[in-house]
C-alpha positions in Angstrom: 115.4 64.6 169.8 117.0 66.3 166.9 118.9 69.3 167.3 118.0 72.8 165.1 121.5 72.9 164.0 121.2 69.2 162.5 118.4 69.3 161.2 119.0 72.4 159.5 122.6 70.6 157.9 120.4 67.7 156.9 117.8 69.6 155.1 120.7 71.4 152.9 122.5 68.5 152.2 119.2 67.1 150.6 118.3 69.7 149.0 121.9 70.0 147.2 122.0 66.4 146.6 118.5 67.0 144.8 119.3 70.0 142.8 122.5 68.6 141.4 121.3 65.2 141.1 124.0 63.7 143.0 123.5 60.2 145.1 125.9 59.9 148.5 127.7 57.0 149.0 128.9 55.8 152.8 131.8 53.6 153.1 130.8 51.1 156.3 133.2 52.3 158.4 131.9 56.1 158.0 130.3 57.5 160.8 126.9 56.6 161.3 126.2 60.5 161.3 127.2 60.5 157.3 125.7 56.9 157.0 123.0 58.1 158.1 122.3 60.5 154.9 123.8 58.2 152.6 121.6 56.7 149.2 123.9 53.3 149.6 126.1 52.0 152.7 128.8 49.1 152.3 131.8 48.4 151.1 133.9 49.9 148.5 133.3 48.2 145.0 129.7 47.6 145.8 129.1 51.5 146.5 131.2 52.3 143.1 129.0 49.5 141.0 125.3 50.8 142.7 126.1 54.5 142.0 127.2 53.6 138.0 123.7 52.0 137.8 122.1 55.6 139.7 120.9 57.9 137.2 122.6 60.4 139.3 125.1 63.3 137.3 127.1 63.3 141.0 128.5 61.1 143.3 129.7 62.1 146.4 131.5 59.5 147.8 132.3 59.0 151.4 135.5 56.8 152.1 138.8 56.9 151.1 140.8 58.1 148.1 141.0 54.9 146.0 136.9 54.1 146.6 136.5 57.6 144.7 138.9 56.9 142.0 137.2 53.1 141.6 133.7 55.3 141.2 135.2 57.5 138.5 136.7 54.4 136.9 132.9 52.8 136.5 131.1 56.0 136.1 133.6 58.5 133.5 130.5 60.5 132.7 129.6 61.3 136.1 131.6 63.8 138.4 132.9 62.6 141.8 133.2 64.2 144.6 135.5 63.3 147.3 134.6 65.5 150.6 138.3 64.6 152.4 141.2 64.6 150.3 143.5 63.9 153.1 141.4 60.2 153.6 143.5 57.8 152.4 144.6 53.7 153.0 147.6 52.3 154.2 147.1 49.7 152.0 146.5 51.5 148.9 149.9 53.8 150.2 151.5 50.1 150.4 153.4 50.9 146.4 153.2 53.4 144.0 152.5 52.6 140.4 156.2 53.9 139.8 157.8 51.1 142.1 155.4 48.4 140.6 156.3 49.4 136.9 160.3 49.3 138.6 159.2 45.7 139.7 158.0 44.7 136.4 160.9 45.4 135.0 162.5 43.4 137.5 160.3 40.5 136.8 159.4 40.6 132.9 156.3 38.1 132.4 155.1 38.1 135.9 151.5 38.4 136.0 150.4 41.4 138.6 147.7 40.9 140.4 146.4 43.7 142.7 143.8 44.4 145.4 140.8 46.5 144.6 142.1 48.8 147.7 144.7 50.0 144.9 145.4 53.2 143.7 144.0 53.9 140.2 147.4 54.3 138.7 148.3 50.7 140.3 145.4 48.9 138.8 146.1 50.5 135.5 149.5 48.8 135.4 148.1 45.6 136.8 146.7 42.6 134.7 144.1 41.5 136.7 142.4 43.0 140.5 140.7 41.2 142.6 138.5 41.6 146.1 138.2 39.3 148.8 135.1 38.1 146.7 136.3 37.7 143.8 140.1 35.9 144.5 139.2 32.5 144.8 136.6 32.3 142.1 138.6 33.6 139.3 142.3 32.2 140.8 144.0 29.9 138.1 145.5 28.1 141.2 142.4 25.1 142.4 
């Protein structure tokens, strides 16, 4: 049985996400409350690339800070809404882009390789990111 009260949130949510032609991404570890009124549901790069090939103007993406950065990184002309700006990774808080440009200059030539769960500013002074999907495929190292 659905309650008044729900019911009620759902129907507004929809019709926002209809009037501003937004689509509502749903990180997989989300609860399945907001999963539940998601367009898309999975992991982080895969929610980013299905909402740049949305005709959607919005995205509203549920996760954590870098998944919303990765979406405005693939999709510049579309706004992105993040609902919690206090949702964040550990890993992505594991070094700042400041202490990775300190390391390069540490370590001139080194090739920086990050993880997709990066901060924006990370991956821009990075040469290459990879995911768990991608690391053996394009690795150098065979």
């Amino acid at each position: 049985m659905i309650d008044t009260e729900n019911h009620e949130l759902i129907s507004r949510i929809q019709a926002l996400k209809k009037s501003r032609n937004a689509v509502i991404l749903a990180h997989n570890y989300e609860l399945g409350e907001v999963q539940d009124i998601a367009d898309f549901v999975g992991d982080s790069l895969e929610l980013s690339q299905k909402a740049a090939k949305t005709q959607a103007k919005v995205i509203v993406f549920c996760g954590v800070h870098f998944m919303a950065e990765t979406a405005s990184i693939l999709s510049p002309d579309k706004i992105v809404l993040f609902p919690d700006m206090n949702a964040g990774c550990p890993m992505a808080n594991m070094i700042t882009a400041e202490q990775l440009i300190q390391k390069k200059k540490e370590l001139p030539g080194a090739a920086v390789v990050c993880y997709v769960n990066s901060t924006a500013e990370v991956k821009a002074e990075s040469d290459v990111c990879c995911t768990s999907a991608n690391a053996v495929k394009s690795s150098p190292i065979r």
